[in-house]
C-alpha positions in Angstrom: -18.1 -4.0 -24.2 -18.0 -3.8 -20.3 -19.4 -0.1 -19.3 -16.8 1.9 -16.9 -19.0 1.2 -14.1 -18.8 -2.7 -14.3 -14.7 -1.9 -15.1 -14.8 0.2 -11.9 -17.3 -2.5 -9.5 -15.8 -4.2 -7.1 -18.6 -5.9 -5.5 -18.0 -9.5 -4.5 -14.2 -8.6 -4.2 -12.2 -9.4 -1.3 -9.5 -6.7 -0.4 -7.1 -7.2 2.2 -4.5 -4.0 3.2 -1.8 -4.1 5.7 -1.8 -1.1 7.8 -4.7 -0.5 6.8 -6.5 0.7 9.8 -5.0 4.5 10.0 -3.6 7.1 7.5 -2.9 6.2 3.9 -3.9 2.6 4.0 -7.3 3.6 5.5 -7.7 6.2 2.6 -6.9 3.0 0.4 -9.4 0.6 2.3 -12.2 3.0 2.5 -12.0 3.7 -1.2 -12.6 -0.4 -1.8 -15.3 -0.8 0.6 -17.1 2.3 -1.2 -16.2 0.4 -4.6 -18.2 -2.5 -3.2 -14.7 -4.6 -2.0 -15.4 -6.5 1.3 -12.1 -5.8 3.4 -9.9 -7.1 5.7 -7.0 -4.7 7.3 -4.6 -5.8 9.8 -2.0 -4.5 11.3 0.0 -5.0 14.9 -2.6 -3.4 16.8 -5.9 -5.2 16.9 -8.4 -2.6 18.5 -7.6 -0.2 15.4 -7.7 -2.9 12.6 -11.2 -3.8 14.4 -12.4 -0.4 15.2 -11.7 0.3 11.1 -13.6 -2.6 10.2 -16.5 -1.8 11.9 -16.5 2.0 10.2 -16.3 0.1 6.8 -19.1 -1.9 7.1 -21.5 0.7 7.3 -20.3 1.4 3.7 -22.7 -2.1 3.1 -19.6 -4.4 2.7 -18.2 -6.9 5.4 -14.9 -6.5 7.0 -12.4 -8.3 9.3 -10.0 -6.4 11.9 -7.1 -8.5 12.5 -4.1 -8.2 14.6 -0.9 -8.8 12.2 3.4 -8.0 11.9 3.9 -8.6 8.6 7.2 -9.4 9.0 6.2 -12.7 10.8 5.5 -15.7 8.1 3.3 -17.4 10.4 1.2 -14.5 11.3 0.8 -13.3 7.9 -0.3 -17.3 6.9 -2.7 -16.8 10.1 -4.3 -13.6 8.1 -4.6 -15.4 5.1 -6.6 -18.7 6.5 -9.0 -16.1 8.8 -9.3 -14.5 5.6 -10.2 -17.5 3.1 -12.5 -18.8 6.3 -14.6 -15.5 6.3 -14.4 -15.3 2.5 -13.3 -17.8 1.0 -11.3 -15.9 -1.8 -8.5 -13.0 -2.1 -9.0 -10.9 -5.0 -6.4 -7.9 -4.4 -3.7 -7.2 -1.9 -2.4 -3.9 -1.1 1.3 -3.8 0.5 0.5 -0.5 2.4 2.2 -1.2 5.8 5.6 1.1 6.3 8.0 3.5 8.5 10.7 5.6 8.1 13.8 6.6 10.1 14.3 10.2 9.7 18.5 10.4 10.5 21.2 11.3 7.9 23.5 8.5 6.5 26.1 8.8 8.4 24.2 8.5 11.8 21.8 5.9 10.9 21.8 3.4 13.2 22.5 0.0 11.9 19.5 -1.9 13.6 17.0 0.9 12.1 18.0 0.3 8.8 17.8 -3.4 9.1 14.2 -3.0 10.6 13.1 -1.2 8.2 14.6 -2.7 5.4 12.4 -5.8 6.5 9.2 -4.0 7.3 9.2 -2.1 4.3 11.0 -4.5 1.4 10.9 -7.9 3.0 7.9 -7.9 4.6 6.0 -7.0 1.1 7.5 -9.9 -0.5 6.5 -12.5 2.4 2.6 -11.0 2.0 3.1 -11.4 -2.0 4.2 -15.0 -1.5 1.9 -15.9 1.2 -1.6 -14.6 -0.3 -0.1 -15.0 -4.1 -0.3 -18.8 -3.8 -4.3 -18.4 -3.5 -4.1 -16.4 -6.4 -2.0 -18.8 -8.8 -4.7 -21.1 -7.8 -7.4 -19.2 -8.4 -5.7 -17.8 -11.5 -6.6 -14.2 -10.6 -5.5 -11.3 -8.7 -4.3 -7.9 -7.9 -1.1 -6.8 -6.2 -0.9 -3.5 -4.9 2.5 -2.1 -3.5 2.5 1.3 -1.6 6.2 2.8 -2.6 7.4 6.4 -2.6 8.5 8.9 -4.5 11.4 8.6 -2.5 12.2 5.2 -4.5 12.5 6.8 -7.7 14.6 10.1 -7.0 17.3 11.4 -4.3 15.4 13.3 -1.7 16.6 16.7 -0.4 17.8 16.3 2.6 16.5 19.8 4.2 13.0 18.4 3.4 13.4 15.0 4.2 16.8 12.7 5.7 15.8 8.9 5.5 18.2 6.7 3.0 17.2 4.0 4.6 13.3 4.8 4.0 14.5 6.1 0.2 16.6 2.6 -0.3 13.6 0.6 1.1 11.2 1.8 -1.3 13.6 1.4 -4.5 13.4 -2.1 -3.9 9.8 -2.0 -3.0 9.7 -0.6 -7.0 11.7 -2.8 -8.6 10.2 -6.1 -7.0 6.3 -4.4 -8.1 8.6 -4.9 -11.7 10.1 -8.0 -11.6 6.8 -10.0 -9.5 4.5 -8.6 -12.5 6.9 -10.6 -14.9 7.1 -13.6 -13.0 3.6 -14.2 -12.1 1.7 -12.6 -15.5 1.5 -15.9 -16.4 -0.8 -16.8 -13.6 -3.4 -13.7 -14.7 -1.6 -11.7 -11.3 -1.3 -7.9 -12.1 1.4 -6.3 -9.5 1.5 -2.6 -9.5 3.2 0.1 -7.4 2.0 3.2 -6.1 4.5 5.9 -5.0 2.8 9.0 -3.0 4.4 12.0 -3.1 4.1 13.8 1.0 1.2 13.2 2.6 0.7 14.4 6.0 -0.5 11.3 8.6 -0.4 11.0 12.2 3.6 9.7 11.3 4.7 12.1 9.9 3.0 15.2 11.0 5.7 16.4 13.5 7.7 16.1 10.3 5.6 18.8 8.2 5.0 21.2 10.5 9.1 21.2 11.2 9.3 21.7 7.5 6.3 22.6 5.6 7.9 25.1 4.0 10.4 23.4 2.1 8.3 20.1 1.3 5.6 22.6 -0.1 8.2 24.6 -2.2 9.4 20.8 -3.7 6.0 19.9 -4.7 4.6 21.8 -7.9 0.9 21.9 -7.3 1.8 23.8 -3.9 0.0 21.5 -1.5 0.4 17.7 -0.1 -1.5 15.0 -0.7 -5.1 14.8 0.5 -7.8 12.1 2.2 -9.1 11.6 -1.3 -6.0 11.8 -3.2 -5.3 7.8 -3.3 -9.0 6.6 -3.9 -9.2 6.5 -7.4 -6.5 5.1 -8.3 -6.1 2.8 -5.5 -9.9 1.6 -6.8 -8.2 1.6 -10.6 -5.4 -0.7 -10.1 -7.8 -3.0 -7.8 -10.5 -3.7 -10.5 -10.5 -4.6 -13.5 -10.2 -1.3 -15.7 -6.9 -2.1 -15.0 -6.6 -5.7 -16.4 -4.3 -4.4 -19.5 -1.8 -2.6 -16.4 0.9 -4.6 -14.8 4.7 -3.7 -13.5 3.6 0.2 -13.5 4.8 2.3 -11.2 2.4 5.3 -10.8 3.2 8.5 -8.6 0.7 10.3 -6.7 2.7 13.3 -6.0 1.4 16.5 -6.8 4.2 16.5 -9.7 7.3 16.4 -7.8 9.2 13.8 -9.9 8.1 15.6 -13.0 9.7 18.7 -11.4 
């Protein structure tokens, strides 16, 4: 019987998070990294993705900073071979990278919904495909999606206005359900995460335009914090979560409970 320290160990591991160089997705790649996880995190902007990696490694791991739109095939495949030449595995993905368009339906503009509909949805499932196919060789891995509790419920609209965010995310859930079907055969666990409201750099303007209703929707009476994703970010990653796949697992101070 493993001891929940050798469940919990990542050492050895190689992590790679999109977006992972500010807000949530650094919360996520700084909890690896302290887990043991070498890490890579790219995003579109470089000098963050490499200013991140060099915090991380003074956790004792190694990281990479590289420059990446995930919506782009051929850039993602460029991420995975800088990441198998460093490395020479991928143990866990996390599918972190997102916006929103804050608008109501009726005024959404046709091109946001499309480009978000591919950075949030598509772009997931091109990471999934790209960095899967190491893991069906390898016959290993861990798939981490980064939803919202805006995929699971309808979202009042004097707290927050973004179908096009909400109707991204739902299908950011169900494809976390359907991928852990399709490729448990191949020992690949593929989970979802789906925060509740945290405040980040995004979405700040946001909160402090409405903190008192999102605080009045959320039943512990406070967002989400810079530790509030580590665990189970770090759970779902290793393997005290080898018996876990197709979950989807809100992080949200209660609000879908409520």
């Amino acid at each position: 019987m493993a001891s929940v320290k050798e469940l919990f160990n990542l050492q050895g591991k190689v992590s790679v998070v999109t977006g992972g160089a500010t807000g949530l997705g650094l919360q996520m790649a700084t909890a690896l990294a302290e887990a043991g996880s070498n890490v890579v995190v790219c995003s579109r902007k470089r000098e963050n993705c490499e200013q991140t990696a060099a915090a991380l490694e003074k956790l004792g791991v190694k990281a990479l900073g590289l420059a990446c739109d995930v919506t782009q095939p051929d850039q993602v495949e460029a991420v995975k071979d800088a990441t198998l030449k460093a490395f020479g595995r991928i143990d866990v993905l996390v599918n972190n990278s997102g916006r929103a368009w804050v608008a109501p339906p009726e005024e959404m503009p046709l091109e946001r919904w499309q480009q978000i509909m591919n950075l949030n949805a598509t772009a997931p499932f091109i990471c999934s495909q790209i960095l899967g196919r190491e893991m069906i060789k390898a016959k290993r891995g861990k798939i981490i999606n980064i939803a919202s509790i805006a995929g699971l419920i309808g979202r009042n609209p004097k707290a927050y206005s973004s179908i096009v965010y909400s109707t991204s995310k739902g299908a950011l859930v169900q494809m976390t359900r359907d991928l852990a079907i399709k490729w448990a055969q191949h020992n690949i666990h593929v989970n979802c995460i789906c925060p509740g409201f945290f405040v980040t750099p995004i979405n700040q303007k946001l909160y402090e335009k409405g903190a008192e209703q999102i605080l009045r929707e959320i039943p512990l009476g406070r967002t989400g914090g810079e530790n509030d994703l580590k665990g189970i970010a770090v759970l779902l990653a290793s393997d005290a979560s080898n018996f876990i796949t197709g979950a989807i697992i809100p992080v949200d101070g209660g609000t879908v409970a409520w």
